[in-house]
C-alpha positions as CSV (number, residue, x, y, z in Angstrom):
1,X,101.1,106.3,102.4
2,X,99.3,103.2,102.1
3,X,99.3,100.0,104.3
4,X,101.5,98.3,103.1
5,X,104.4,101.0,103.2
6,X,103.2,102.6,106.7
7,X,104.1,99.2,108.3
8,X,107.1,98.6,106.3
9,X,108.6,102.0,107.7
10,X,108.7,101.1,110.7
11,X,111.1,98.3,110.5
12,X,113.4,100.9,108.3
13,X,115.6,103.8,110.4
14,X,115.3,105.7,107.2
15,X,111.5,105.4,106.2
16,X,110.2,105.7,109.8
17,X,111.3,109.7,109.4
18,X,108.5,109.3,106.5
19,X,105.7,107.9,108.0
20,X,102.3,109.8,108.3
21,X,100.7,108.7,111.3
22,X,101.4,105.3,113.3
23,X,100.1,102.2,111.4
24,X,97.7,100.0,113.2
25,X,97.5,95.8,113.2
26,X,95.1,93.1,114.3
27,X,95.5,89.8,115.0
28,X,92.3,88.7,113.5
29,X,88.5,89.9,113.9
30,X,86.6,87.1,115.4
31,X,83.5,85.3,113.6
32,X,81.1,86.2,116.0
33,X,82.3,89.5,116.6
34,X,81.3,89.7,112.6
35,X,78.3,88.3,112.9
36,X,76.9,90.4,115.7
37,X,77.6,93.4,113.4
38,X,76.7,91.8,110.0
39,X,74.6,94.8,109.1
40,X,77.6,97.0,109.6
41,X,79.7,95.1,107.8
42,X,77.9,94.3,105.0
43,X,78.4,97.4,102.5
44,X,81.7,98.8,104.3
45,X,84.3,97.2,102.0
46,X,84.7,95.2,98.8
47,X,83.7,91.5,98.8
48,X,84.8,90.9,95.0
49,X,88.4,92.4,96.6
50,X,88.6,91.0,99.9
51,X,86.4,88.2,101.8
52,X,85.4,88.4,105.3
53,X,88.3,87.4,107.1
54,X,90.6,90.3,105.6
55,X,87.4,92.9,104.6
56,X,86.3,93.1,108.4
57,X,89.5,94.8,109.8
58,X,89.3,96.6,107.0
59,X,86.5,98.2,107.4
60,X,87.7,99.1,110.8
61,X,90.1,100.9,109.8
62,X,93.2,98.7,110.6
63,X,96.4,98.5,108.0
64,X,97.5,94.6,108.9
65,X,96.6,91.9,110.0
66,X,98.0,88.0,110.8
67,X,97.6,86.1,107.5
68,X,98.0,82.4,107.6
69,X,99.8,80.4,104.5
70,X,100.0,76.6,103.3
71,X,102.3,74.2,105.7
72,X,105.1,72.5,103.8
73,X,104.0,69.5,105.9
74,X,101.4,66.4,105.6
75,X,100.8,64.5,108.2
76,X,98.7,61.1,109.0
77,X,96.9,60.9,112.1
78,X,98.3,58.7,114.6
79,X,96.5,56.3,116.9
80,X,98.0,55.8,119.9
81,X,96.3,53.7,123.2
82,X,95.6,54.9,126.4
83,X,95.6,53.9,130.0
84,X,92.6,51.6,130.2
85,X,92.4,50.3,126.7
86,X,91.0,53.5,124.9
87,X,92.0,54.6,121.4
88,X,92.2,57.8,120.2
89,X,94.0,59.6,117.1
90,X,96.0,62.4,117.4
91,X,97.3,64.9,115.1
92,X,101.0,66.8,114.8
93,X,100.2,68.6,117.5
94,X,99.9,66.0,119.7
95,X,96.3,66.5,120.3
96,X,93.2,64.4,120.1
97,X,91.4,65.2,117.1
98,X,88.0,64.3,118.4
99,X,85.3,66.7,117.9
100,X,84.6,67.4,120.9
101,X,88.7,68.3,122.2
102,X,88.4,71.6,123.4
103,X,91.9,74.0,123.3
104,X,94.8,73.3,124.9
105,X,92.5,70.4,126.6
106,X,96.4,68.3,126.8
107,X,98.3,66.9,124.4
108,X,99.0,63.0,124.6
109,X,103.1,63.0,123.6
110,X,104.2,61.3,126.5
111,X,106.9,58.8,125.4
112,X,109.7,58.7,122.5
113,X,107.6,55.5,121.1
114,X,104.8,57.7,120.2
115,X,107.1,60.7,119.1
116,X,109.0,58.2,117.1
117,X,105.9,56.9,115.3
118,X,105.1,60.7,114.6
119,X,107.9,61.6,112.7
120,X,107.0,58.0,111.1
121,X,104.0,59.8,109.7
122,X,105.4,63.2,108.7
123,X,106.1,63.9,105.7
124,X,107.7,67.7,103.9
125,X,106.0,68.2,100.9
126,X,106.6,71.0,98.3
127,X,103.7,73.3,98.9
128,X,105.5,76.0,96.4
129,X,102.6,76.3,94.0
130,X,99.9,76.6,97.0
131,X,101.5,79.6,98.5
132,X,102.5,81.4,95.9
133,X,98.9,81.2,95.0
134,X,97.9,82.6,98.6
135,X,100.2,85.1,97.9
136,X,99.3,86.7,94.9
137,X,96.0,86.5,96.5
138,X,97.9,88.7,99.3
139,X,98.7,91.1,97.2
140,X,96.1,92.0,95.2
141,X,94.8,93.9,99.1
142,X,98.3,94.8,100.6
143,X,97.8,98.4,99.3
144,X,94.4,98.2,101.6
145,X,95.3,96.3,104.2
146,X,98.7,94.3,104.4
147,X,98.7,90.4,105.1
148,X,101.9,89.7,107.7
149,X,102.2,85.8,107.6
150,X,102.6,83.7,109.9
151,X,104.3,80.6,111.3
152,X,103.9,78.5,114.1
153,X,106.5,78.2,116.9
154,X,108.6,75.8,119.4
155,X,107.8,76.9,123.2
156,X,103.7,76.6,123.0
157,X,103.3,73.4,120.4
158,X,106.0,71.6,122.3
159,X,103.9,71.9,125.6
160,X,100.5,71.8,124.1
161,X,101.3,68.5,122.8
162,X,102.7,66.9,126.4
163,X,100.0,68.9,128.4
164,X,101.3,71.4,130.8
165,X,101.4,68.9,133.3
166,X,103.7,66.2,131.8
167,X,105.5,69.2,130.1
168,X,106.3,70.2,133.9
169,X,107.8,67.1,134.8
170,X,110.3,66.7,131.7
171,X,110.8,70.2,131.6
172,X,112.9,70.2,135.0
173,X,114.2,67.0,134.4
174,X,115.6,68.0,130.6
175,X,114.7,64.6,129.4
176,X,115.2,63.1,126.2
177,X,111.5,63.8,125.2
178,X,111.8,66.7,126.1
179,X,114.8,67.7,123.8
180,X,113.5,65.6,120.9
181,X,110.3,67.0,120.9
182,X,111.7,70.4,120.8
183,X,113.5,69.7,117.7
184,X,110.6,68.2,116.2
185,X,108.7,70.8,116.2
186,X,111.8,73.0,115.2
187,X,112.2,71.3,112.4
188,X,108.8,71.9,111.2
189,X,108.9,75.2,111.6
190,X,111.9,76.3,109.7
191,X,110.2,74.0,106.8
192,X,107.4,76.1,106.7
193,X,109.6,79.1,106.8
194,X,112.1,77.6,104.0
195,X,108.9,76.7,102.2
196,X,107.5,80.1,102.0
197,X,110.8,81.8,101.4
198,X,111.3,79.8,98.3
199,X,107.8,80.5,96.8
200,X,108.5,83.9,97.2
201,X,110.4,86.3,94.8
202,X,112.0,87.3,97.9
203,X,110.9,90.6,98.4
204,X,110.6,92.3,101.8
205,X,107.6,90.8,103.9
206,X,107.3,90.4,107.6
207,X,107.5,86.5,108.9
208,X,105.5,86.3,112.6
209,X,106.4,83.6,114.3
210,X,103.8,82.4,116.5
211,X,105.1,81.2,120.3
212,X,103.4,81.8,123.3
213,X,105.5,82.3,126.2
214,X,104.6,84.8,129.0
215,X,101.2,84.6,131.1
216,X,99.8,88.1,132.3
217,X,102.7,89.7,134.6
218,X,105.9,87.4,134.0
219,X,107.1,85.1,131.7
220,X,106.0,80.8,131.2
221,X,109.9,80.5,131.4
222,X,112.8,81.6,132.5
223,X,114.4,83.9,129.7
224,X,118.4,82.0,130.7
225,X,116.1,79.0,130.6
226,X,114.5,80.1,127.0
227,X,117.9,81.2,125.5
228,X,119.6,77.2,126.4
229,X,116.7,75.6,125.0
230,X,114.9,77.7,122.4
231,X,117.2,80.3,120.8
232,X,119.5,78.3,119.2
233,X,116.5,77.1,116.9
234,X,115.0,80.6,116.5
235,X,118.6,81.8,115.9
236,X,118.9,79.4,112.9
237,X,115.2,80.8,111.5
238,X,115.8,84.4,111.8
239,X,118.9,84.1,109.9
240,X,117.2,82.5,107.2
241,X,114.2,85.0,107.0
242,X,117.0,88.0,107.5
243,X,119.3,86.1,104.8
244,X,115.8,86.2,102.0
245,X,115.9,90.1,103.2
246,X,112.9,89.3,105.3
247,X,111.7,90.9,108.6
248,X,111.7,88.1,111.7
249,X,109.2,88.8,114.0
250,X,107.4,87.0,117.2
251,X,104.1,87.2,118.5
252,X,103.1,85.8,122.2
253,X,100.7,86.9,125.1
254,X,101.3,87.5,128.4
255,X,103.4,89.9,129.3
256,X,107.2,89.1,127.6
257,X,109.5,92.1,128.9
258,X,111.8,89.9,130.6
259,X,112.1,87.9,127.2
260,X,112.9,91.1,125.0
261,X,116.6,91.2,125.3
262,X,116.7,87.6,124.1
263,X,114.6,87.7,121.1
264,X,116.1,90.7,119.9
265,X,119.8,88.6,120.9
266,X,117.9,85.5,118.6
267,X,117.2,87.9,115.6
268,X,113.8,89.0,116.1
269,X,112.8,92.7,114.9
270,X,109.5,93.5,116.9
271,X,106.8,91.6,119.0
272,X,102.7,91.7,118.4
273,X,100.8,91.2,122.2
274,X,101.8,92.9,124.9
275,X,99.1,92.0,126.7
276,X,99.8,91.1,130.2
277,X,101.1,94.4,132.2
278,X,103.7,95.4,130.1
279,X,105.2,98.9,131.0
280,X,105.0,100.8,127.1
281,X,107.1,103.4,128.8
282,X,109.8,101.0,130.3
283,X,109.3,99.1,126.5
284,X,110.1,102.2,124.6
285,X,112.8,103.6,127.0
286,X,115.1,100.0,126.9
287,X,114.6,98.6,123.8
288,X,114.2,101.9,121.3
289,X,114.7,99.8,118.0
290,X,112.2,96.9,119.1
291,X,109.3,96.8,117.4
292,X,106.3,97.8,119.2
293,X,103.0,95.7,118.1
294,X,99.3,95.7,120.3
295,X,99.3,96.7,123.6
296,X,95.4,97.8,123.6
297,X,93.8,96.0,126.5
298,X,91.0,94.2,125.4
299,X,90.8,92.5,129.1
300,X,89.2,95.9,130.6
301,X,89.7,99.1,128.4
302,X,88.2,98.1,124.8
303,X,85.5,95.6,126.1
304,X,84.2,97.6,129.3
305,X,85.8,100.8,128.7
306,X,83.8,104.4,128.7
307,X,84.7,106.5,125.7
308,X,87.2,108.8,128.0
309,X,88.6,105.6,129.1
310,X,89.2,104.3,125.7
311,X,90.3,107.7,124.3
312,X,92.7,108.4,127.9
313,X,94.3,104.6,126.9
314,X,95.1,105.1,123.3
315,X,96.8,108.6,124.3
316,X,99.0,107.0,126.7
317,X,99.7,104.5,124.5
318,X,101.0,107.3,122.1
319,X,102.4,109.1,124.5
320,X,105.0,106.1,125.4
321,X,105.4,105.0,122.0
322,X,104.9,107.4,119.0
323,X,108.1,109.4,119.0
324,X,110.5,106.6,118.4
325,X,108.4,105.4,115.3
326,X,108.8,101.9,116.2
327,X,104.8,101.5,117.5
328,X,102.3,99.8,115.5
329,X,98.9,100.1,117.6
330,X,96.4,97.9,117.9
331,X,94.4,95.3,120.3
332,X,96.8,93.2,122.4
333,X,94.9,90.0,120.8
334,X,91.6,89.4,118.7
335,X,88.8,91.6,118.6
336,X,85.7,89.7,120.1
337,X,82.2,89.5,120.3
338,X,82.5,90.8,123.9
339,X,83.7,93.9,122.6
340,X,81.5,96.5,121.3
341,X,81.8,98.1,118.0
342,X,81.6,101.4,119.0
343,X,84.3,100.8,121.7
344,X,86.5,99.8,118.4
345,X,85.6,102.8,116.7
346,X,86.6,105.5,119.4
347,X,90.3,103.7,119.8
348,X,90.6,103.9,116.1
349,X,89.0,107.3,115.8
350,X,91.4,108.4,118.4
351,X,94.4,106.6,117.2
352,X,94.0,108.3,114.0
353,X,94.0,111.6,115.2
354,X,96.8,111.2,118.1
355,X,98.7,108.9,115.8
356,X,99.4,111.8,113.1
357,X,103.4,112.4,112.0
358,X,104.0,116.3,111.8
């Protein structure tokens, strides 16, 4: 099989009694983890066929990875006043776009003035022709290693653009900010989704939706709390990306288990991360049709582990996972510069080997 139909198989009842081995998926190889290894990397795959971004998991031996795509969106920045007379511009995600802003430093959305006078500077565009150019591009290498695209979310934009602070406040109070800014950023997501859909010839592809929502060992909200606030949004999207004959998906860190009833109730097929604690045995017991993605630690095993370590994880991992065909291994998040290459090599050596269909 090649990539691109190992990981389609798994979301199929029918194709997963076809599969070879278990397919494997990466959220992205970091820069500096390529640089550090730039001799490695430099005659281990194709640069006319893939560049570096997509040629460095392949090379280690992964068959996906996250792919971005255009936004059906344009947006001005907006420059909004602080306390004490300070200006500062801020972009759709609420955030300063200084130079120096680090990640999730705060966002600054903390009134319906300044929301308002966001939307005021939003603007849907047709992005048709950019994406199906990205996605020719995508295709030329899913054979090799298949792109699954992705989409921002609701949950993590919505707070990254208050601050987890002033998110805190309106969050218990349900405020109107609160709900508006929800929507907002709703609304842009199932643009971008409707966007790519419709530059597509709508043939099956996996849409991640990206939405942090758990820490390590429990969830940022309450799942009753998620499904009054959030699902009805995420409901909506799924049944578009199900309706195109499309495959919904979610991505978060932290360790979601009390969310999986829900997203599987909102229309989601499968989860990358699994970072944060999660049980795989308790995962593959209750929820035997939910896609499995991740669940290598790359906290302890991958970026400190000793090769029996590393090889002990990646058995376990099968052992929980493999029979029900629904497990696509990989790291939980990124591969890093902290992490060393051979450490990547034994779990993929050994994942290859204890991943094999008989």
């Amino acid at each position: 099989m090649n990539s691109k139909e190992r990981i389609l198989a798994v979301y199929n009842r029918e194709k997963r009694n076809t599969l070879d081995r278990v397919p494997s998926h990466v959220q992205y190889v970091a820069p500096e983890f390529i640089s550090k290894y730039a001799d490695y990397f430099s005659n281990t795959y194709d640069q006319n066929l893939f560049n570096q971004y997509f040629g460095a998991p392949f090379a280690l031996g992964f068959d996906s990875i996250f792919a971005p795509i255009p936004s059906s969106i344009k947006f001005r920045s907006l420059q909004i006043e602080l306390k004490g007379g300070e200006t500062i511009r801020i972009g759709v995600n609420g955030q300063s776009i200084r130079a120096k802003t680090t990640y999730y430093e705060g966002g600054y959305v903390n009134s319906l003035e300044i929301l308002n006078q966001m939307k005021d500077k939003l603007k849907f565009v047709d992005k048709k022709r950019e994406i199906q150019y990205v996605l020719n591009n995508y295709e030329k290498i899913e054979k090799h290693i298949y792109p699954i695209v992705m989409v921002g979310g609701i949950f993590d934009r919505t707070w990254q653009a208050m601050g987890m602070t002033e998110f805190s406040k309106h969050f218990r109070k349900k405020t109107e900010l609160y709900k508006k800014l929800i929507s907002f950023y709703a609304e842009i997501m199932n643009n971008d989704i409707r966007g790519l859909i419709e530059a597509t010839d709508y043939s099956e592809r996996i849409i991640n939706i990206l939405d942090d929502v758990a820490y390590r060992g429990r969830t940022m909200i309450s799942p009753t709390q998620w499904e009054q606030d959030f699902m009805p949004y995420y409901k909506d999207v799924t049944d578009i990306i199900s309706s195109a004959g499309m495959i919904p998906q979610v991505h978060t860190d932290g360790d979601p288990t009390d969310l999986i009833p829900y997203f599987q109730k909102a229309g989601f097929r499968g989860l990358q991360g699994w970072e944060g604690g999660a049980d795989p045995f308790f995962i593959n017991e209750h929820f035997p049709e939910f896609v499995v993605l991740g669940f290598g630690d790359v906290s302890h095993i991958l970026p400190y582990g000793t090769e029996a370590q590393i090889k002990a994880h990646a058995q376990q991992l099968m052992d929980a996972l493999k029979e029900n065909r629904h497990f696509i291994i990989g790291p939980s998040t990124i591969i890093y510069e902290k992490i060393p290459l051979k450490n990547i090599q034994i779990f993929m050596k050994t994942i290859k080997n204890f991943g094999k269909y008989y």
